[in-house]
ZAKOLRO-70047 format. One line per 8 residues: number of its first residue (from 1); their letters; for each residue x, y, z of N, C-alpha, C. Coordinates in steps of 0.1 Angstrom, whole numbers, plus 5000, padded with zeros to 4 digits. Atoms other than C-alpha are relative to their C-alpha. Layout:
NUM> a> X/Y/Z/X/Y/Z/X/Y/Z  ...
END
This chain:
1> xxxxxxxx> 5011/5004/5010/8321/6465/6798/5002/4986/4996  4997/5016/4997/8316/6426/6794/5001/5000/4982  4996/5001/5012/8329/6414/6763/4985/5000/4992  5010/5004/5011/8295/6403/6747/4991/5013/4999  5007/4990/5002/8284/6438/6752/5007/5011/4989  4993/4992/5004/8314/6452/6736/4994/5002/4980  4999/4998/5019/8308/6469/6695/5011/4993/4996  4988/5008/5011/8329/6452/6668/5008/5018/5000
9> xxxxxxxx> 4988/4997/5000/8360/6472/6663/4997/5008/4979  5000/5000/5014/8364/6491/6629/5018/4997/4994  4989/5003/5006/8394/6482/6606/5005/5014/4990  4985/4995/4990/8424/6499/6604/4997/5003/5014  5002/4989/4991/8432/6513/6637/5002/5010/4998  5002/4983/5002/8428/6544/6648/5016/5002/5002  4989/4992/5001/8460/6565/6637/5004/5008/5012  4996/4990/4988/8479/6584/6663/4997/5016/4994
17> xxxxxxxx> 5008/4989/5004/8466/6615/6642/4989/4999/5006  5009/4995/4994/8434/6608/6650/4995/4996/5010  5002/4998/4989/8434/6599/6681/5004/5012/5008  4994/4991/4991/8452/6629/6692/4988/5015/4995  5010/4990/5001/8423/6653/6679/4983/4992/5005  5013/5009/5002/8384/6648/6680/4993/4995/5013  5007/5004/4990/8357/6642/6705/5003/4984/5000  5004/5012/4996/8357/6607/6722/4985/4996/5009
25> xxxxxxxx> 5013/5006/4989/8322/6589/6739/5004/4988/5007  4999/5008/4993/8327/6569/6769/4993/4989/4996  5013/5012/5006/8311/6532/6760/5001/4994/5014  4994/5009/4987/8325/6519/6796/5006/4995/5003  4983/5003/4996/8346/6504/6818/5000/4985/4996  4997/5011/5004/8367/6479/6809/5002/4990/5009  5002/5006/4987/8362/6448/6830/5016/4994/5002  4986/5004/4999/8392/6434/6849/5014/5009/4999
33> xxxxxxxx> 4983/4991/5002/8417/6464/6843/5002/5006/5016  4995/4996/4985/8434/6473/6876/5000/5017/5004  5000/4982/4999/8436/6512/6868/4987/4999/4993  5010/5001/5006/8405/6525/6853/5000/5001/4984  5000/4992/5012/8406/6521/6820/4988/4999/4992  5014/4998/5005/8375/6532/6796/4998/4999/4987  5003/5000/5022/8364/6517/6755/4994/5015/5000  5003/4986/5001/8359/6550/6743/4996/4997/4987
41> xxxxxxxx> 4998/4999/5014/8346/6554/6703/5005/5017/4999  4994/4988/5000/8366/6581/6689/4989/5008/4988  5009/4993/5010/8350/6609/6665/5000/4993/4984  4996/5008/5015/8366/6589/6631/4990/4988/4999  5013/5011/4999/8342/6560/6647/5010/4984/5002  4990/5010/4995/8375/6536/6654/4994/4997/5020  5000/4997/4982/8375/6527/6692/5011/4999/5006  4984/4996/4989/8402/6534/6721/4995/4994/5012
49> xxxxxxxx> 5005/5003/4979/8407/6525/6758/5011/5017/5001  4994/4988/4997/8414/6559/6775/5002/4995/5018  4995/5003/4985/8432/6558/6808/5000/5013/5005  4998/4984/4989/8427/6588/6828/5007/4999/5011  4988/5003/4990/8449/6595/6853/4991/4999/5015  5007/5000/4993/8422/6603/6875/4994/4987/5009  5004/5011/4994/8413/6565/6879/5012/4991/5004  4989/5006/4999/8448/6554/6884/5001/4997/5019
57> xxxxxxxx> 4999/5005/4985/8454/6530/6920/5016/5010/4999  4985/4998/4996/8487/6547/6937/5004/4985/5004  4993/5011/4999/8513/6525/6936/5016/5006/5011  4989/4997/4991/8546/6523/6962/5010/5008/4994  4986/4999/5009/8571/6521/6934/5003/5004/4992  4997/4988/5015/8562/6541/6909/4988/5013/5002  5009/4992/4998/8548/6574/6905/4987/5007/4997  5015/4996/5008/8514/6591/6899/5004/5003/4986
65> xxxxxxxx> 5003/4996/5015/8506/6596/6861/5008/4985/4989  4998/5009/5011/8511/6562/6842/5003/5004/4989  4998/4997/5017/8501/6573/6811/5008/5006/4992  4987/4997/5004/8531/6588/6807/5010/4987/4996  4990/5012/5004/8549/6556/6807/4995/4990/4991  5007/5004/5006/8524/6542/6788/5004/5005/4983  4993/4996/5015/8532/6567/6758/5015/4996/5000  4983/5003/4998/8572/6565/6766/5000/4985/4992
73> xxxxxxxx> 4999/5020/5002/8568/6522/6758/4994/5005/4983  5004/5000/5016/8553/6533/6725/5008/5007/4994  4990/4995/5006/8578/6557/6715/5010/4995/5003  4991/5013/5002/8604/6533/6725/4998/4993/4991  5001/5006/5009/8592/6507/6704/5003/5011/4987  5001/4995/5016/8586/6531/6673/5017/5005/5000  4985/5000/5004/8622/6542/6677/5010/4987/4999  4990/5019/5004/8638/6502/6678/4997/4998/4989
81> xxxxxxxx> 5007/5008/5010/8615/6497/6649/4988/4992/4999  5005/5007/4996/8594/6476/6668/4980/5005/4995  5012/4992/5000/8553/6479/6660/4990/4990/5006  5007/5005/4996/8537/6459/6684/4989/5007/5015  5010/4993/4992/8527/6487/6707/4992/5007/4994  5016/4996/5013/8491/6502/6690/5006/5013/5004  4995/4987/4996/8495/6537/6689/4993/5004/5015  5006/4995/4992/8488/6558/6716/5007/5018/5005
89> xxxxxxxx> 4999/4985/5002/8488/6597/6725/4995/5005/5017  5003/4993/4991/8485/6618/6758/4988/5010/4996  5009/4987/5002/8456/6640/6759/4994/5008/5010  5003/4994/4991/8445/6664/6783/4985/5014/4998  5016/4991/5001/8406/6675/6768/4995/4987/5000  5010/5011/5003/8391/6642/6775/4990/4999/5007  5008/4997/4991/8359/6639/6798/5004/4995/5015  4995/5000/4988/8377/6626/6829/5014/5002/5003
97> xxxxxxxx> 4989/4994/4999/8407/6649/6826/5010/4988/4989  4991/5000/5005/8444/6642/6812/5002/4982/5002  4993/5014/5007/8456/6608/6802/5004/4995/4989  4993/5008/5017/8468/6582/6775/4986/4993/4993  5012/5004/5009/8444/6572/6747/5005/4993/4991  4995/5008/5008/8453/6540/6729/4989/4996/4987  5010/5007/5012/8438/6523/6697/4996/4989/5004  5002/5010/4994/8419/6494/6710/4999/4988/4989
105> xxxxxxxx> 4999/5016/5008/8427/6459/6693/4991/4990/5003  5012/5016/5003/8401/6431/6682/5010/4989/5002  4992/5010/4998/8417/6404/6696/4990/4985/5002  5012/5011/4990/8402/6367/6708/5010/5004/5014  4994/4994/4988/8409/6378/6743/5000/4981/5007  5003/5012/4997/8407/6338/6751/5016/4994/4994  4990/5002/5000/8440/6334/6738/5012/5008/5008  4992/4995/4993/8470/6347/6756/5019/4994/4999
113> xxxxxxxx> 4986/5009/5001/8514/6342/6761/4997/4983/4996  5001/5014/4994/8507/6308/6773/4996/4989/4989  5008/5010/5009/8484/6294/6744/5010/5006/4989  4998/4996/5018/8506/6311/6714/5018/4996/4998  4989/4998/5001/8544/6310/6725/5009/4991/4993  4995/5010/5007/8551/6277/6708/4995/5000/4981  5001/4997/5012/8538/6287/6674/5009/5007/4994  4987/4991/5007/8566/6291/6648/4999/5015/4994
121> xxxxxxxx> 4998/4988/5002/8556/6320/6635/4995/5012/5007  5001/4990/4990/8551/6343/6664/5014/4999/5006  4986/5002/4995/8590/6332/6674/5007/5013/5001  4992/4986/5000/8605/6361/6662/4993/5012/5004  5010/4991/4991/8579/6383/6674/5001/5002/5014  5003/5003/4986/8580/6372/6711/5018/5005/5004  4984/4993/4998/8620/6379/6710/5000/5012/5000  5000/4980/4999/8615/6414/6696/4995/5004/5017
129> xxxxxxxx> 5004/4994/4991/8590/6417/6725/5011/4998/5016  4988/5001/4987/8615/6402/6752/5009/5010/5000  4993/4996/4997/8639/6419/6745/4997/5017/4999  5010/4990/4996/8618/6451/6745/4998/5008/5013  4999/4993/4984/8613/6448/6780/5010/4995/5008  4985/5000/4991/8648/6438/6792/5004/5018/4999  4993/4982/4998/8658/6477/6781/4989/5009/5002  5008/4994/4990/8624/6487/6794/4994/5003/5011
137> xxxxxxxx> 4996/5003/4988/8628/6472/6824/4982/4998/5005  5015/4998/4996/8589/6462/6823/4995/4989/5011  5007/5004/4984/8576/6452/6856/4988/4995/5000  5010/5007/5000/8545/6435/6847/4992/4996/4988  5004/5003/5014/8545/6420/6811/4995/4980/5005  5011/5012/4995/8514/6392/6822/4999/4993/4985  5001/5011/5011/8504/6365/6797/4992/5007/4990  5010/4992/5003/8471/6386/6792/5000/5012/4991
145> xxxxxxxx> 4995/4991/5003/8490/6412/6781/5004/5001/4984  4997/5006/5016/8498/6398/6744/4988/4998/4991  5013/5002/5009/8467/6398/6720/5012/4999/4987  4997/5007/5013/8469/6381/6689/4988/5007/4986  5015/4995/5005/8445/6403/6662/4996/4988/4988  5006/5005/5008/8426/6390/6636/5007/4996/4987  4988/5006/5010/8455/6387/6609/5013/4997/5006  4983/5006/4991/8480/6372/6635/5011/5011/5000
153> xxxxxxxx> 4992/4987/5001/8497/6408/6640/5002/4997/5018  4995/5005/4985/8511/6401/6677/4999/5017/5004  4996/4987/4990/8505/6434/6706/5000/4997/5013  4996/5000/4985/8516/6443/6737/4993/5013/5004  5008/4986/4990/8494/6464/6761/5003/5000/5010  5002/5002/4988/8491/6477/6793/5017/4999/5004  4985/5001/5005/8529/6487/6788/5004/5014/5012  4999/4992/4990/8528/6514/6821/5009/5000/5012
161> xxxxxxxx> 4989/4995/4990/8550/6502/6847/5011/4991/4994  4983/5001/5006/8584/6504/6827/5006/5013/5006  4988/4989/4999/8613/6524/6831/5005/5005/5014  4996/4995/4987/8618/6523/6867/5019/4999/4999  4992/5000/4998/8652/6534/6874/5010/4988/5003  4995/5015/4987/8657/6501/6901/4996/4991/4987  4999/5010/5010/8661/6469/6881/4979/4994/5002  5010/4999/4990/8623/6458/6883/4995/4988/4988
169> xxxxxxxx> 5002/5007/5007/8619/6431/6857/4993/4986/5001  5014/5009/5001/8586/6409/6857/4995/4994/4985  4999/5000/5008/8578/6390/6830/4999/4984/4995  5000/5018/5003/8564/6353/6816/5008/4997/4990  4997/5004/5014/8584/6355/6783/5016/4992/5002  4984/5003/4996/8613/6331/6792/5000/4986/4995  4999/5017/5005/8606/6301/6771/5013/5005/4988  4989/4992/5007/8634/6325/6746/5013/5004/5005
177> xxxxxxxx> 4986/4999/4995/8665/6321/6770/5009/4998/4990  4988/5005/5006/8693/6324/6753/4998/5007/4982  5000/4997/5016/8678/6335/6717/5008/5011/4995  4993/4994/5003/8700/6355/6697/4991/5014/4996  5014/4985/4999/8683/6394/6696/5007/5003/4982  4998/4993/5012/8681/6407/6657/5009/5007/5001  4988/4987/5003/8710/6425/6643/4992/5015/4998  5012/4983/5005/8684/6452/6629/5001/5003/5015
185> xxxxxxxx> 5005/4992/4989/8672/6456/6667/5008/5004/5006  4987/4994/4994/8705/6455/6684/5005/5011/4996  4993/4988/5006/8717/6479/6661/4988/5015/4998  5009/4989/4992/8685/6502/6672/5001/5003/5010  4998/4999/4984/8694/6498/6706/5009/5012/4999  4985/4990/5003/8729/6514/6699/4996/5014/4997  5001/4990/5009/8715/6542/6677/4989/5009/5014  5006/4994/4995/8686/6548/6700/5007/5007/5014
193> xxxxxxxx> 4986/4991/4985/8714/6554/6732/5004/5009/4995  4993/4989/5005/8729/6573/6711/4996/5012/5001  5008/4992/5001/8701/6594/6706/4988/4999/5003  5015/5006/4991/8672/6590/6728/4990/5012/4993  5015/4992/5004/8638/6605/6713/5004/5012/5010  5001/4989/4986/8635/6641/6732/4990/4999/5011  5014/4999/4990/8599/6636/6740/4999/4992/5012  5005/5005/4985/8611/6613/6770/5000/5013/5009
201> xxxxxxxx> 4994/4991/4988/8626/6645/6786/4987/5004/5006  5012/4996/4994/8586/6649/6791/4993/4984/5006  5011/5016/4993/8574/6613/6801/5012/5001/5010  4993/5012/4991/8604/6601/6824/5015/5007/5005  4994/4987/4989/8626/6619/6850/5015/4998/4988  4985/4999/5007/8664/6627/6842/5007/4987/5003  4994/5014/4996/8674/6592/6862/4995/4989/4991  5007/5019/5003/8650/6565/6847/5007/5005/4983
209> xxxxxxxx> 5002/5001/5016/8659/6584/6809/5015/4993/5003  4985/5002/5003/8702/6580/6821/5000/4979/5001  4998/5012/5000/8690/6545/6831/4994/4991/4986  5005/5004/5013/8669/6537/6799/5011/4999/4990  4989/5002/5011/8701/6544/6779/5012/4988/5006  4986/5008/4995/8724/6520/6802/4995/4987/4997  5011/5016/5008/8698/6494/6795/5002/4994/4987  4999/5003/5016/8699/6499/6758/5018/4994/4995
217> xxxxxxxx> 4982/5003/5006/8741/6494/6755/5001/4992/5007  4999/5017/4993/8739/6463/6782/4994/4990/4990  5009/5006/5007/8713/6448/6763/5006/4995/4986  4989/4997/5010/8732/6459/6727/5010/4986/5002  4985/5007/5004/8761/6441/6738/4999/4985/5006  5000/5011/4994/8748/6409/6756/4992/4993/4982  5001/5001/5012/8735/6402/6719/4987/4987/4999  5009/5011/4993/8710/6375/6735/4993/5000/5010
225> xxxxxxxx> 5008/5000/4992/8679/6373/6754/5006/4992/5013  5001/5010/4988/8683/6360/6793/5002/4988/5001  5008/5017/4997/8685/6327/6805/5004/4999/5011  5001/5002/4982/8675/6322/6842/4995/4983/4997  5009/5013/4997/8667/6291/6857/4986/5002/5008  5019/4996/4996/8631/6286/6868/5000/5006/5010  5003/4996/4985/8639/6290/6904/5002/5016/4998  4999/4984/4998/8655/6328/6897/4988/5005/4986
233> xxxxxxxx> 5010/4991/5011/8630/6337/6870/4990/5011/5007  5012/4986/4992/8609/6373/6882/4986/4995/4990  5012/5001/5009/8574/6364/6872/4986/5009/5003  5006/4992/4993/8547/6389/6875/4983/4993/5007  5015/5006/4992/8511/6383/6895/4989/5007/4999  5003/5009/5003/8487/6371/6887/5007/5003/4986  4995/5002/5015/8503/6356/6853/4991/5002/4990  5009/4997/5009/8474/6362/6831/4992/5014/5001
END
């Protein structure tokens, strides 16, 4: 759906309550998304993007059903503390079968990484998010992928291929080599190894969860974001 056709957005988003009940109406596809994903208005009258699994490309190196990894990246976050993934919920009564059903963010989609990373006060923001996906091991955190909403609230979407087992780490956020990771988060890391949510045992095999926890106590104890040089930096494609 092309932006200038898109409805305004209602304020708050939609709750992971009510997204997880309640008729949805297809409004269209979203332009540019690589899987299919669809603005949906929900029954509360908020709007969502619903990813059915159904429209999902196969990929080499990871396997069918994203939207699994999609919720997994949000219940990560909400267990570090972190709240920059919008909610989102598995559902399996939607009109093109079983998938993830996010809250969709009013953003200027004209901004991106690139245009915001040097603004002081998204600093500490963009660390949380780095180091997010060092122990999520996220494989294709693009520029595009960062929305900025309407009260400078920083998100991350489109949060699906993490948790591969194999190291697999893609990723423009490396103007933050070297930054020191929050005590608060570090000391979520810890807690979270300690005690990983249950509900991965349903998103993400028995290997990628032993490796999500080896992640979290490396991460923990290196106490500081990365620092590659340009040449070894993994960057994902296209960057925006």
């Amino acid at each position: 759906m092309p932006e200038n056709q898109r409805p305004p957005s209602s304020e708050p988003l939609a709750t992971e309550a009510e997204l997880t009940t309640g008729e949805v109406t297809i409004l269209g596809r979203i332009e540019a998304s690589s899987n299919g994903a669809l603005l949906v208005e929900l029954e509360s009258g908020h709007l969502g993007v619903y990813k059915p699994a159904s429209l999902e490309r196969p990929l080499w190196d990871f396997t069918a059903g994203l939207f699994r990894r999609e919720r997994a990246s949000y219940v990560l976050a909400r267990q570090l503390g972190l709240d920059f993934i919008p909610p989102i919920v598995i559902r399996d009564d939607l009109p093109l079968g079983r998938g993830s059903l996010q809250s969709f963010i009013d953003a200027d989609f004209d901004l991106h990484y690139f245009e915001l990373y040097d603004e002081p006060d998204l600093r500490d923001r963009f660390i949380e998010v780095a180091a997010f996906d060092l122990v999520a091991n996220n494989a294709d955190r693009k520029a595009g992928h960062l929305l900025l909403d309407q009260g400078r609230h920083l998100w991350g979407i489109d949060n699906a291929l993490c948790f591969h087992a194999e190291p697999k780490l893609r990723t423009v956020i490396w103007e933050f080599g070297g930054a020191p990771i929050p005590q608060e988060l570090l000391d979520a890391m810890t807690h979270t190894a300690d005690d990983l949510n249950p509900e991965f045992t349903q998103l993400l095999s028995q290997r990628e969860r032993r490796t999500l926890v080896h992640r979290l106590r490396v991460v923990a104890s290196m106490r500081a974001l990365i620092d590659l040089d340009v040449d070894e930096r993994p960057y994902p494609w296209p960057l925006i």
